[in-house]
C-alpha positions, 0 to 999 in steps of 0.5 A: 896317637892312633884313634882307630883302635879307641874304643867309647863303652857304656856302662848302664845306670838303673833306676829302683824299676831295674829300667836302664836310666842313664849310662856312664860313657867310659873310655876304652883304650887299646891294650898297649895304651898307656894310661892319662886320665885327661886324655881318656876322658878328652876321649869320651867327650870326642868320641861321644860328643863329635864321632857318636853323637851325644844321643847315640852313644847314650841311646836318649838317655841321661849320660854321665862322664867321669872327670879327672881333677884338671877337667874339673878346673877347666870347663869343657869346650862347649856351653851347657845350653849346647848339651840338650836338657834331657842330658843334664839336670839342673 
């Protein structure tokens, strides 16, 4: 597959003070792309974690990332003490 043309958005998440909070990192695929869940959201792990940068692409801020059911079952290839604190609550 391609990746030059993949595309990793960020939907802004506010608190009650209209403040941006978080962001939702979402998975932009090219128009002809057609659609797997688990690859979209492989892609927003790359592509914010390993392209971006974690604190880039969620601008130091908490980020959230839509999992499908089988990324649920399998945990993600890193450990959470990997992932700084400011990004998850425990």
């Amino acid at each position: 597959m391609d990746t030059t043309n993949i595309l990793l958005a960020r939907q802004p998440i506010y608190d009650r003070e209209l403040k941006v909070a978080a962001y939702e990192l979402l998975f932009r695929p090219p128009a002809d792309w057609k659609w797997d869940g688990d690859l979209a959201t492989s892609q927003v792990i790359v592509n914010a974690f390993a392209d971006l940068g974690i604190e880039q692409a969620a601008d130091n801020k908490r980020a959230f990332i839509n999992f499908t059911r089988q990324w649920l079952l399998s945990p993600p290839p890193f450990e959470p003490h990997c992932v700084p604190s400011k990004f998850w609550k425990a």
